[in-house]
C-alpha positions as CSV (number, residue, x, y, z in Angstrom):
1,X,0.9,-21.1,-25.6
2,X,-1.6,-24.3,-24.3
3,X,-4.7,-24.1,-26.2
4,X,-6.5,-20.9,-25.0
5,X,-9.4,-20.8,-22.3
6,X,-12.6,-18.4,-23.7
7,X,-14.6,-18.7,-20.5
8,X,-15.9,-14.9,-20.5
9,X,-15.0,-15.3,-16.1
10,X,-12.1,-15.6,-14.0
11,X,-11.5,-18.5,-12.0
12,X,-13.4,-17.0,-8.3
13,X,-10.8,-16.3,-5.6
14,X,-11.7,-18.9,-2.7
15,X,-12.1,-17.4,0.4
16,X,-12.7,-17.4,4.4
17,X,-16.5,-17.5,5.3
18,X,-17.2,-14.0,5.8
19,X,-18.7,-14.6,9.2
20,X,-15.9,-16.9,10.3
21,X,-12.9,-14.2,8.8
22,X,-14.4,-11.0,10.4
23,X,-13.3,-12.6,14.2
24,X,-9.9,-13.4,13.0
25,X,-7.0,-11.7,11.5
26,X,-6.2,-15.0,9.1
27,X,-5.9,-14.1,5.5
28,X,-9.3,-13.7,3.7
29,X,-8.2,-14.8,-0.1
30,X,-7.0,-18.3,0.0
31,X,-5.5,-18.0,-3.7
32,X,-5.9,-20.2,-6.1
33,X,-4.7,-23.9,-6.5
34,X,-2.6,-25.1,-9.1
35,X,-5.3,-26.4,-11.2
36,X,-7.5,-23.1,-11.1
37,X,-4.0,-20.8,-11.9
38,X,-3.4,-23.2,-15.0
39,X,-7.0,-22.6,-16.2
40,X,-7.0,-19.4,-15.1
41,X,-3.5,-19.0,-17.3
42,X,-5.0,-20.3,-20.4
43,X,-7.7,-17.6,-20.8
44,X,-4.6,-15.0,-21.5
45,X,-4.9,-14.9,-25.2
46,X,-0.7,-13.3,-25.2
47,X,-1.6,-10.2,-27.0
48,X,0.9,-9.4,-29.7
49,X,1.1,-5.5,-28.5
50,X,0.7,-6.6,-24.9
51,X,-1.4,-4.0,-23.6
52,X,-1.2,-5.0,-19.5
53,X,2.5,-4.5,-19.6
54,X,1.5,-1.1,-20.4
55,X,-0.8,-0.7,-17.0
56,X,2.6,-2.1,-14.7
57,X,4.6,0.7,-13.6
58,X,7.2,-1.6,-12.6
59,X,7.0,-3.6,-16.2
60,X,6.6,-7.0,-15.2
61,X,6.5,-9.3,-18.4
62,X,3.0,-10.2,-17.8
63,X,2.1,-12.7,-20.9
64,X,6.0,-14.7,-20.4
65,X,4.8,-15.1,-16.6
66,X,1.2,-16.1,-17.7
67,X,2.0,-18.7,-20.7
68,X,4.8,-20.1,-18.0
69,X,2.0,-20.5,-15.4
70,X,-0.4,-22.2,-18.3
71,X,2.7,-24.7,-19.2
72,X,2.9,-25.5,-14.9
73,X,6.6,-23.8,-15.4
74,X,5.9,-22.1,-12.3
75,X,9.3,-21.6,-11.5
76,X,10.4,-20.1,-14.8
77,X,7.0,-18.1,-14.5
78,X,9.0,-16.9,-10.5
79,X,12.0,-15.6,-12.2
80,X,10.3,-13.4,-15.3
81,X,8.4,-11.4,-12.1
82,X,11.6,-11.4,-10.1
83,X,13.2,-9.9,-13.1
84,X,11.7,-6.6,-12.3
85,X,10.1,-6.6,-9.5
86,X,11.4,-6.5,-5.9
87,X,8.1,-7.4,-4.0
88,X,5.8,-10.0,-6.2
89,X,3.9,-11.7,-3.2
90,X,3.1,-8.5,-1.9
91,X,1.9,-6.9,-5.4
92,X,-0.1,-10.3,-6.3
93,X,-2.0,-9.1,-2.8
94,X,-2.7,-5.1,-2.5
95,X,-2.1,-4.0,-6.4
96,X,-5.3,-2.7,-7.8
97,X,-4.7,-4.1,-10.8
98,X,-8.6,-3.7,-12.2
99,X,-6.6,-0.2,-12.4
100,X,-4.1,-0.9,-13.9
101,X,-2.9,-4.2,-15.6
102,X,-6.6,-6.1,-15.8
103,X,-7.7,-2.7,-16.7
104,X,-6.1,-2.7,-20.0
105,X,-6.7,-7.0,-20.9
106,X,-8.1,-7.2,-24.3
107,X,-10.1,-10.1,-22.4
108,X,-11.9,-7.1,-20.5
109,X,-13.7,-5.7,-23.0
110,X,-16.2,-8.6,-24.1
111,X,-15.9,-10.2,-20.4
112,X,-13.3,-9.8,-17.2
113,X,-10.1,-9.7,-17.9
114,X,-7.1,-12.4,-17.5
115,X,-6.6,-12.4,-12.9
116,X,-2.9,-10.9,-13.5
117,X,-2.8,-10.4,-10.0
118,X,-4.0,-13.8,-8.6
119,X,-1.4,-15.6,-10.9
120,X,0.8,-13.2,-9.8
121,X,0.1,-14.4,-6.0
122,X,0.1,-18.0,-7.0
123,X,3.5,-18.2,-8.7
124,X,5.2,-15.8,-5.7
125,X,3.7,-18.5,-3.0
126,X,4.6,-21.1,-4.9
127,X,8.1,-20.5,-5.4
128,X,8.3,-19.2,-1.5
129,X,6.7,-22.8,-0.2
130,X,8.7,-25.1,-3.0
131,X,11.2,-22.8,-4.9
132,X,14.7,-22.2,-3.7
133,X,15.7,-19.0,-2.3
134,X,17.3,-16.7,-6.1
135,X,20.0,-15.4,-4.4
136,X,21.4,-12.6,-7.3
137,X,23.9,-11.1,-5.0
138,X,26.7,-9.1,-7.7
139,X,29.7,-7.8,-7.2
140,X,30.2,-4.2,-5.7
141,X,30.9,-1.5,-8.0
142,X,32.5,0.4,-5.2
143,X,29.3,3.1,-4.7
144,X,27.7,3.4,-2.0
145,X,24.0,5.0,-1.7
146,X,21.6,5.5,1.1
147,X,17.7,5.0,0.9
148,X,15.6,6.8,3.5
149,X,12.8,4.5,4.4
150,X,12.0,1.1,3.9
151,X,8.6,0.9,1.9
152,X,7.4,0.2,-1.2
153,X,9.6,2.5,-2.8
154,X,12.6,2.0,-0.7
155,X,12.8,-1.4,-0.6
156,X,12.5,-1.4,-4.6
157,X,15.0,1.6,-5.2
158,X,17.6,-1.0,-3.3
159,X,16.7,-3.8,-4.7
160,X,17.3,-2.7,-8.4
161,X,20.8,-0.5,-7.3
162,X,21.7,-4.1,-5.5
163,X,21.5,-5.7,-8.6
164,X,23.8,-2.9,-10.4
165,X,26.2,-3.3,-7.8
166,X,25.8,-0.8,-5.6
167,X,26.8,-0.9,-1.6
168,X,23.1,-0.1,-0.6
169,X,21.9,0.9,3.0
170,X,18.3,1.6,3.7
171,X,17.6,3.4,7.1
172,X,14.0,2.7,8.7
173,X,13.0,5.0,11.6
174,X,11.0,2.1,13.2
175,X,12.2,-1.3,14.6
176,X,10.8,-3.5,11.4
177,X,11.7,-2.7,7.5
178,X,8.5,-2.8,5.3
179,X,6.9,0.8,5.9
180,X,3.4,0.9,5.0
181,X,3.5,-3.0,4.5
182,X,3.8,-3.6,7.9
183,X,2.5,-0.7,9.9
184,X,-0.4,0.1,7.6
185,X,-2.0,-3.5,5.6
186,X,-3.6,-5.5,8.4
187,X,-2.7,-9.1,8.2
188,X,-5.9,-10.5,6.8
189,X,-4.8,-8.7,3.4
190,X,-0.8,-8.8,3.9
191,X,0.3,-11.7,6.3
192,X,3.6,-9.7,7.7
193,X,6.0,-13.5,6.9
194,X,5.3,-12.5,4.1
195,X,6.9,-8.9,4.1
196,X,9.8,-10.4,6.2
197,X,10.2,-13.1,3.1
198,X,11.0,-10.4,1.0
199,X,13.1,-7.9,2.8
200,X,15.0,-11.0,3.8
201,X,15.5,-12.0,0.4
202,X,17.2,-8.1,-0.4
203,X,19.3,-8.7,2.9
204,X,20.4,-11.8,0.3
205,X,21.1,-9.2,-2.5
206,X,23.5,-7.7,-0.3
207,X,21.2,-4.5,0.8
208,X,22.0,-3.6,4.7
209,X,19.0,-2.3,6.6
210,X,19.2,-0.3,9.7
211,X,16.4,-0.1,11.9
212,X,15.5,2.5,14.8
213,X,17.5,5.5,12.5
214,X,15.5,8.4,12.4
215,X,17.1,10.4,9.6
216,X,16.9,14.0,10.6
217,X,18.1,13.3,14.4
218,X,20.2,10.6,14.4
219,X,21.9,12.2,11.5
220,X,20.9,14.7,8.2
221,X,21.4,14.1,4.3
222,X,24.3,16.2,4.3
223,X,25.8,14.2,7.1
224,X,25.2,10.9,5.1
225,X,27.0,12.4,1.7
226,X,29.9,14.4,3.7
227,X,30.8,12.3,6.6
228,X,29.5,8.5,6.0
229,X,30.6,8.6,2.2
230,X,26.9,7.6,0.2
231,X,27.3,9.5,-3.3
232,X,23.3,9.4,-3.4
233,X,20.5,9.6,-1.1
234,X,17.0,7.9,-2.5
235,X,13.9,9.4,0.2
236,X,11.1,7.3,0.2
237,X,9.9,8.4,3.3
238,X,6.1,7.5,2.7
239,X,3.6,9.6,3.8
240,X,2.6,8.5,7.8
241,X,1.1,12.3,9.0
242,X,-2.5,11.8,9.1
243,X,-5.3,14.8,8.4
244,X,-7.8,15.7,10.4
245,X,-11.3,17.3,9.5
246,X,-10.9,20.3,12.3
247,X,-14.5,20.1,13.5
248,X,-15.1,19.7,17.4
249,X,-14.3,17.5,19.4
250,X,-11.6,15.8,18.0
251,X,-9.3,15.8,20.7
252,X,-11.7,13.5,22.7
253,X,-11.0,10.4,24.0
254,X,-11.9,7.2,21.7
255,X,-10.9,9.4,18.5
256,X,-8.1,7.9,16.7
257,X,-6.1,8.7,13.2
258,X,-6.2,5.7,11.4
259,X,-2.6,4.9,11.2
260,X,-2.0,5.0,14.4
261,X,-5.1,2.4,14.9
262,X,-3.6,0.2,12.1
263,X,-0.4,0.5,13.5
264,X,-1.0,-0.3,17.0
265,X,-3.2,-3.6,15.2
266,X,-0.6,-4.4,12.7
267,X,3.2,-3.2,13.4
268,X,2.4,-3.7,17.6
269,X,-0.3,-7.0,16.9
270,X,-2.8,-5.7,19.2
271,X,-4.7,-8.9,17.7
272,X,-3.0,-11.0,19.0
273,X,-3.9,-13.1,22.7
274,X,-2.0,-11.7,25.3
275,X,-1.2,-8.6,23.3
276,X,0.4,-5.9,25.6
277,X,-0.2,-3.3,23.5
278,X,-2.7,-0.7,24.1
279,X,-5.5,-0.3,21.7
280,X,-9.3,1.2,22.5
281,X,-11.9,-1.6,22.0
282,X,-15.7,0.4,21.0
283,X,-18.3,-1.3,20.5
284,X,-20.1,0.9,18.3
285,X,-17.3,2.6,15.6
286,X,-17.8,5.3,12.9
287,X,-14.7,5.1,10.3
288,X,-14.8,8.0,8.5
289,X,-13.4,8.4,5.1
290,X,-13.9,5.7,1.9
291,X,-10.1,4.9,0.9
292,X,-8.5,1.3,1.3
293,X,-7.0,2.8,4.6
294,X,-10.9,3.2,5.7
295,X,-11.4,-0.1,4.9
296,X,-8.9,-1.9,6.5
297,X,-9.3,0.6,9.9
298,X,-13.6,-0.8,10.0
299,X,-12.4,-4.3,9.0
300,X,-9.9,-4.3,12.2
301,X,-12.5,-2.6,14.6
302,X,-14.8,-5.4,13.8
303,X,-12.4,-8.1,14.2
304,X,-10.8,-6.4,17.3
305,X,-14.6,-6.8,18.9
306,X,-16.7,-3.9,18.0
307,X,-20.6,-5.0,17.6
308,X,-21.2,-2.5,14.6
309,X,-18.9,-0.8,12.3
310,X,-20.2,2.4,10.5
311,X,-18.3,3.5,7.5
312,X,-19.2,7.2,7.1
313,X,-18.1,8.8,3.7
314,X,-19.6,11.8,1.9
315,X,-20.2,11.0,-1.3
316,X,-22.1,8.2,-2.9
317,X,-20.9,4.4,-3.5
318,X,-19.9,4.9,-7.1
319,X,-17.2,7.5,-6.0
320,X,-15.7,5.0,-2.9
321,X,-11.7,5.3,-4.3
322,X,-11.3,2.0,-2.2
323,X,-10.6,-1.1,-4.5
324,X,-14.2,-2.5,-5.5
325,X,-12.6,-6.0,-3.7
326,X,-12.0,-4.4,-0.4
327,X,-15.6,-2.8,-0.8
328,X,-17.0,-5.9,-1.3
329,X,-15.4,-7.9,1.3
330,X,-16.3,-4.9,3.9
331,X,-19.7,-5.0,3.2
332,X,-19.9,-9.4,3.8
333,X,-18.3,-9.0,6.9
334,X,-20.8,-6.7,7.9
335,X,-19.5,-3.1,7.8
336,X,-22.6,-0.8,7.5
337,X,-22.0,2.1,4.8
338,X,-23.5,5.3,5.7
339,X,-23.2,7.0,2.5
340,X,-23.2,10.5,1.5
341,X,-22.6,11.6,5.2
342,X,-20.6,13.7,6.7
343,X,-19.2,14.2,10.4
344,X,-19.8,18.3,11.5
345,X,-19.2,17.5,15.4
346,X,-17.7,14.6,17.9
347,X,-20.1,14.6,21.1
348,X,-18.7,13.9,24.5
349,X,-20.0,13.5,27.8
350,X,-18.1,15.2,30.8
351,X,-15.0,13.2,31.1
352,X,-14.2,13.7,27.0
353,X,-15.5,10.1,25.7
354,X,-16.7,10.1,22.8
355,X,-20.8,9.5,22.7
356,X,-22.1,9.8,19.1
357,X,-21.2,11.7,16.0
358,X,-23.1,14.7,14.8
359,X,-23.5,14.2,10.8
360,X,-25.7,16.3,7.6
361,X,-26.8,14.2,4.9
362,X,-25.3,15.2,1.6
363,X,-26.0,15.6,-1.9
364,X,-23.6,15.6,-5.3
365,X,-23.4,18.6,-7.1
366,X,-21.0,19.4,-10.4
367,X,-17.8,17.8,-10.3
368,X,-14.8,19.6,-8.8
369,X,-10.9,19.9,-9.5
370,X,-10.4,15.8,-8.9
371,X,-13.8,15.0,-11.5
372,X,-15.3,14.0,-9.2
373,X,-19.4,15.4,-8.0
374,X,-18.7,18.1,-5.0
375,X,-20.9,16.8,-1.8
376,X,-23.0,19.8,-1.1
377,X,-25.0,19.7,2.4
378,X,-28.6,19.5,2.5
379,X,-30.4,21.6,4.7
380,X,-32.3,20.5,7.9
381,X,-30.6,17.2,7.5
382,X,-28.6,16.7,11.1
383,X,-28.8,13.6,12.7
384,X,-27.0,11.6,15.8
385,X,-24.6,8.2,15.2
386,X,-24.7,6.4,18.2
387,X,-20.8,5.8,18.5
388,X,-17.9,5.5,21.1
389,X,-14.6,5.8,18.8
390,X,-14.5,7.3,15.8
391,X,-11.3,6.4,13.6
392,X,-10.4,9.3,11.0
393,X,-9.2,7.9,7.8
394,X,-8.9,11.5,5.6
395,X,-5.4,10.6,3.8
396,X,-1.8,11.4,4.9
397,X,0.9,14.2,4.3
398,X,4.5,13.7,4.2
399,X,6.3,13.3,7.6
400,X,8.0,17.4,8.2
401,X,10.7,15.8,10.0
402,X,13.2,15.7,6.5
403,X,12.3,18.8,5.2
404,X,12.6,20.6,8.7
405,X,16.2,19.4,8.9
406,X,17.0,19.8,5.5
407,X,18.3,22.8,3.9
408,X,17.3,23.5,0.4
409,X,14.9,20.6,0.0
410,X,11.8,22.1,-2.6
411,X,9.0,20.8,-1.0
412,X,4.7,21.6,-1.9
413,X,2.4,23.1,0.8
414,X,1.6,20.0,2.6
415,X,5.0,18.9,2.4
416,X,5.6,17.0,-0.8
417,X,8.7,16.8,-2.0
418,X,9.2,18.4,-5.4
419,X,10.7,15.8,-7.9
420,X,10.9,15.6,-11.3
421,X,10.2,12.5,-13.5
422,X,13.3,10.9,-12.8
423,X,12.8,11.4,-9.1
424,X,15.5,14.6,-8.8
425,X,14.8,16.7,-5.9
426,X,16.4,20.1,-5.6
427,X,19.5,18.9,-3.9
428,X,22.6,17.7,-5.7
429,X,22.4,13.7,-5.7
430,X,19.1,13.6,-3.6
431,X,16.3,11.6,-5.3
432,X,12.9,11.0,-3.8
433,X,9.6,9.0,-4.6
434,X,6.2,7.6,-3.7
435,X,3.9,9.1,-0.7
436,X,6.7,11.3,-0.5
437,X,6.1,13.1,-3.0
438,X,3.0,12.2,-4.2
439,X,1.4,12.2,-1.4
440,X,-0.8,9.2,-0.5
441,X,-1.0,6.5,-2.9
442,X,-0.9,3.3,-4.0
443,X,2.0,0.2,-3.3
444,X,2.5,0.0,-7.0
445,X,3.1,3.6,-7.9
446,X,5.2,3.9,-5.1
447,X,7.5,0.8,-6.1
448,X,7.6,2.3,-9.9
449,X,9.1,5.6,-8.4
450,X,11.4,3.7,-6.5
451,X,12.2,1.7,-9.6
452,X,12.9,4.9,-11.6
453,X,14.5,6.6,-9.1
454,X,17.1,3.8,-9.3
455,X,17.8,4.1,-13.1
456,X,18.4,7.8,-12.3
457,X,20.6,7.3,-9.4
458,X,22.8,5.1,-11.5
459,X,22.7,7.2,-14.3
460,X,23.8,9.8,-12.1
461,X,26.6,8.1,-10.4
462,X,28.2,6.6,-14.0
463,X,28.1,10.4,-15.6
464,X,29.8,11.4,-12.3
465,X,32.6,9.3,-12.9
């Protein structure tokens, strides 16, 4: 390892001009140049026990990558991510890593800790502007299995059952493969090439996709296993059914679930000039929730136009579950947090348009079942938002569609699909993970169940035999 770099900092992340990025859907980080990753390399100090492995859940050899980025091997440094994981130029981009890998660097605790996940970028947009396309297409083992949905955990399930051998066929109900990456990320955070680059590259693994099959009407699970001949079936059907908050109005006009506004700006590029798709253009917008979806739905209204963008969440700052990064960036491109808020009523005028939102000032009282302080209203405290669209970012349940039409699936109240650690659903050769079954989440969590879904499936198939 190159001598090491003790700067207590990371290298910064260049980025757009706040004012300049929050008119355009251009990517805001710019990522770092080979001089900063190389610096930014040599402050890894290659722990002997290697504690960020231990925050991956799809175990990327972190400190090989890192000392090959500090050597300029950046090729080599390609292949070690590629080793294990399906989707790196997506994961150096929407991982919260201060979660998980940063979270456990020894060079955290006096300072920050190593940028896993800017390196991480840097080497997969390296390799995908000068590297050559790693085609690791192997032999067929004769199996064939089916993976329901092509997100996060779909597309890694197939990748790692491509490299086994397997004859893999991932069904997507929409017309693009990517799930959540392409429907749900807005561009400024996940350009969609980028997406396409590596779906394309499994496509090179041998994995066929099929788009426009709606599993559950075009055909069931049982019809997949007993008439097209797949000895497994991997759901990773996300999580797309939004929640609502059931207070009045709701139903007006200019109130949207967010994933359907982040899908009409993303999957249909209502962005762009000329767009024909449909989207409704407030000027004054109240996003209510504090996740990264909430974020990235107020980030969009202001760049599709709107004059002011209100984030409205309930409790205070220090319990926001967005990424700190996508808090920040909100708050330079002007997004105005109204914290500890909360909607009790949409108002409408006589023809259902929305015309402000009705909110109570909170306050935090003893934590409840998720730790976290329970918002308790305070008295006398109603007060008018002057809005016309209010965007409702409360989370997301399982789509019922598979466990309508299938018999004998286990599934929790809101639809979750009961799975145990090895992703083994109630159904004979049926695995599932990520929103799925753990209900919203996070890209990462949903690749490792995707990842360990695959050792199962393969362990399943070999003890068949």
């Amino acid at each position: 390892m190159p001598k090491v770099n003790m700067s207590p900092v990371k290298n910064p992340m260049p980025t757009q001009d706040p004012l300049v990025r929050n008119k355009n859907f251009q990517e805001v980080a710019l990522g770092y140049t080979r001089e900063a990753a190389i610096d930014e390399a040599k402050r890894c100090l290659d722990c002997k026990n290697k504690p960020c492995m231990a925050g991956c859940p799809v175990n990327v050899r972190i400190p090989e990558f890192i000392t090959c980025v500090a050597e300029g091997k950046f090729e080599e440094a390609y292949k070690i991510i590629n080793s294990t994981s399906s989707l790196p130029a997506v994961c150096g981009r929407v991982c919260p890593q201060e979660r998980q890998c940063e979270g456990k660097c020894t060079r955290g605790i006096k300072g920050e800790p190593v940028a896993i996940g800017r390196l991480e970028r840097f080497v997969a947009d390296y390799h995908n502007a000068f590297g050559e396309q790693i085609i690791t297409k192997v032999p067929s083992n004769g199996h064939k299995i089916a993976v329901i949905g092509s997100g996060p955990a779909g597309l890694t399930c197939a990748g790692d059952l491509a490299r086994l051998g397997y004859e893999v066929t991932v069904f997507e109900a929409l017309h693009t493969a990517g799930g959540v990456l392409v429907y749900g990320i807005p561009e400024f955070r996940l350009p969609k090439n980028i997406v396409e680059r590596e779906v394309e590259g499994l496509r090179n693994m041998g994995v066929k996709i099929v788009t426009n099959a709606v599993v559950g009407r075009l055909f069931s699970i049982e019809e997949l296993k007993s008439e097209y001949g797949f000895e497994a079936v991997f759901l990773g059907t996300g999580a797309g059914l939004p929640r609502f908050m059931g207070i009045p109005g709701e139903s007006a006009k200019g109130v949207f679930a967010a994933n359907e506004y982040l899908t009409r700006c993303n999957l249909m590029k209502a962005y762009e000039d000329g767009s024909a798709t449909p989207i409704f253009r407030g000027k004054k917008i109240a996003v209510v929730g504090g996740g990264n979806v909430a974020m990235d739905a107020a980030r969009s209204a202001k760049r599709m136009g709107a004059e002011v963008v209100y984030i409205i969440y309930r409790r205070s700052e220090a319990e926001l579950p967005a990424r700190k990064e996508e808090i920040e960036h909100a708050k330079e491109e002007e997004i105005v947090f109204r914290l500890l808020t909360n909607p009790v009523e949409i108002l409408t005028d006589g023809e259902d348009n929305v015309t402000g939102l009705k909110c109570v000032e909170m306050t935090l009282g003893e934590p409840d079942a998720s730790g976290r302080r329970r918002p308790v209203e305070k008295k006398g405290s109603e007060h008018l938002i002057d809005v016309d669209c209010v965007i409702l970012a409360l989370g997301t349940s399982p789509n019922p569609l598979i466990k309508s039409t299938t018999k004998g699936l286990d599934t929790k109240p809101h639809g979750e699909i009961i799975a145990d650690e090895n992703g083994k659903t109630s159904l004979e050769g049926v695995f599932a993970g990520g929103d799925a079954v753990t209900g919203a989440a996070t890209v990462i969590l949903a690749m490792g169940a995707g990842k360990t879904a695959a050792k199962a499936i393969d362990d399943y198939i070999r003890n068949k035999q």
